[in-house]
Phi, psi and omega in degrees: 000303160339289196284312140018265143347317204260334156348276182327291213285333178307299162317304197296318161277347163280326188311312193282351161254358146299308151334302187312300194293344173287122184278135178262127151246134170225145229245220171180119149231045185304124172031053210220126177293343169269000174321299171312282178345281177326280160014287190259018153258337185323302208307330173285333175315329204269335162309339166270351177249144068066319169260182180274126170222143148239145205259106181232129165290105171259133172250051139276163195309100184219169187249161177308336181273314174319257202321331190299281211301333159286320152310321190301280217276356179046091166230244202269023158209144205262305179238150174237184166226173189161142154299167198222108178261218185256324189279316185278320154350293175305353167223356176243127164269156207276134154253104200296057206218116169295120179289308162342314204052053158077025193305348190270008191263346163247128205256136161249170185276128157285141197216136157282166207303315143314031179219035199255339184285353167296329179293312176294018317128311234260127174241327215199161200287337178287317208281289161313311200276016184274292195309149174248145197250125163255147169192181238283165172278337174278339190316103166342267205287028159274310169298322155300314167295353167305283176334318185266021172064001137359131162261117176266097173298063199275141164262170181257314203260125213261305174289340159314344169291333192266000164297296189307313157301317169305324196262021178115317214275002182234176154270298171233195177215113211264138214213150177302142187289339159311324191301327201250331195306319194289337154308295167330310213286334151273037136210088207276310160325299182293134178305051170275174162173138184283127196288146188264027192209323209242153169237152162214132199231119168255172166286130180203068165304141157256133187231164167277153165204151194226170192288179190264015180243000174242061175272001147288346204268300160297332172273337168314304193288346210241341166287299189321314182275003162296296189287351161259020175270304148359293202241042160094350208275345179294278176338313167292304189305308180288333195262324189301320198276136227288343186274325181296305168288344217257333185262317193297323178278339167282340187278332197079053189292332195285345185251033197247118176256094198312069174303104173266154178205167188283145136289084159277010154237041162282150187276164182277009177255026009088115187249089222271308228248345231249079190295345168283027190233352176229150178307135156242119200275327152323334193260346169339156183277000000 
C-alpha cells in the first residue's frame, strides 16, 4: 500500500512539473473566419520548437480592435492574428512570417453581374484607374488604393456595399480572392458577380502578433516557422489547406490578369526581399 501511495504521489509530480513548465498561448476565435487557419499553422510552428506551448481557445464575443488591445497590453489574451500596416507594427509586435503568404493582398471585383464587357475593356493599370472602387470608410485598403490615384467611393456600413455596387453607385468592389463566392453566395438576390478576368495586387501581410513585452514568445514561434518553411511543410500546409485551395480554384488566379501597385503602409521591416514567404499566382502548376 505504501509503496503504491509513493507511485501515486511520484506521478502527480512529474505531472505538476510538467504542467509548471508548459507555456499557455492564448487565443479568441469568436467569429472570425481566418481563425482556423491561423490556429493551424501556430500548432505547425510550435511542433519545430522545443519547448512546451499550449493553445487555449476562448470564443468570447470580442471585436478585432478588442483582441488587438488585450495583447498590446498582455491582459486575457496572448496573440492575435490580423493583416498588418506600419500603425499596427507600433504598438504590437509582428511575427513577420505571412501566413497567407499575401495571397489576401490579391483582390477581384464583385461587379455587377451586367457589367463584365466594362471590365473586358480594361488593358493597362490607366485603363482600370478610369472605374471606381467602393470600400469600407476605416479600411487599410482604402487608403491604399487612394495612394495608388484610385477613385474610392466609402461606406460607414460594410453591406452597403454591396447594395452600392449593384445600384450603380461604384464600379466595382474589390474584394480579398477568399471573399466574394461566399459573400454572393448569401446574398443570392442581388445582380452581383465576381468580375472574370482581373487581380489588383499589393503586399498585404498577415501576421500572428504578441505584446512588445512577450518577445520570446515571437521569436520562439517565428523560428519554429522558419524551420518549417526550410524543409517544405509550411508550403504543404498553405497549398493543402481547404481555404486556399477552395479560393485559388474558384478565382482562376493563374489565368488572371494582374495589376501590382504599392502599399504604402507596410512598415520598412516588412520582409519584402524574402521570395519564399509570398504567394505568386505564376508559379501555379
Amino acid at each position: 500500500m505504501i509503496r503504491k501511495v509513493s507511485y501515486m504521489l511520484l506521478i502527480a509530480l512529474i505531472c505538476t512539473t510538467v504542467s509548471a513548465d508548459e507555456k499557455v498561448i492564448r487565443v479568441n476565435n469568436f467569429s472570425d473566419p481566418n481563425a482556423g487557419y491561423a490556429i493551424s499553422m501556430l500548432r505547425l510552428a510550435l511542433r519545430y520548437i522545443d519547448k512546451p506551448y499550449r493553445i487555449e481557445i476562448s470564443t468570447n464575443d470580442m471585436t478585432q480592435a478588442r483582441v488587438n488591445e488585450e495583447v498590446r497590453i498582455g491582459g486575457n489574451l496572448d496573440l492575435a492574428w490580423t493583416s498588418s500596416d506600419a500603425k499596427m507594427e507600433a504598438t504590437v509586435l509582428p511575427i513577420r512570417i505571412p501566413l497567407f503568404k499575401g495571397l489576401l493582398g490579391y483582390r477581384i471585383l464583385i461587379i455587377n453581374k451586367h457589367d463584365q464587357a466594362k471590365f473586358d475593356r480594361v488593358e493597362t493599370l490607366e485603363d482600370l484607374k478610369q472605374l471606381t472602387f467602393g470600400q469600407g470608410r476605416t479600411w487599410a485598403d482604402t487608403n491604399i488604393l487612394e495612394a495608388n490615384g484610385f477613385t474610392v467611393i466609402k461606406a460607414n456600413k460594410y453591406p452597403s456595399l454591396f447594395y452600392m455596387v449593384e445600384g450603380g453607385r461604384f464600379d466595382a468592389f474589390p474584394r480579398g480572392v477568399h471573399e466574394p463566392f461566399g459573400e454572393l453566395a448569401q446574398r443570392p438576390e442581388l445582380e452581383l458577380a465576381v468580375e472574370k478576368n482581373l487581380i489588383v495586387a499589393y503586399k498585404m501581410p498577415f501576421y500572428l502578433f504578441v505584446s512588445k513585452n512577450n518577445p520570446e514568445l515571437a521569436h520562439d514561434i517565428e523560428t519554429g516557422f522558419n524551420r518549417a518553411i526550410a524543409d517544405g511543410s509550411f508550403d504543404e500546409a498553405f497549398m493543402n489547406a481547404p481555404e486556399v485551395k477552395d479560393v485559388i480554384e474558384k478565382a482562376n488566379m493563374k489565368n488572371r490578369k494582374v495589376f501590382y501597385i504599392d502599399n504604402p503602409t507596410l512598415s520598412e521591416e516588412t520582409p519584402l526581399d524574402r521570395a519564399e514567404l509570398w504567394f505568386d499566382p505564376k508559379d501555379l502548376p
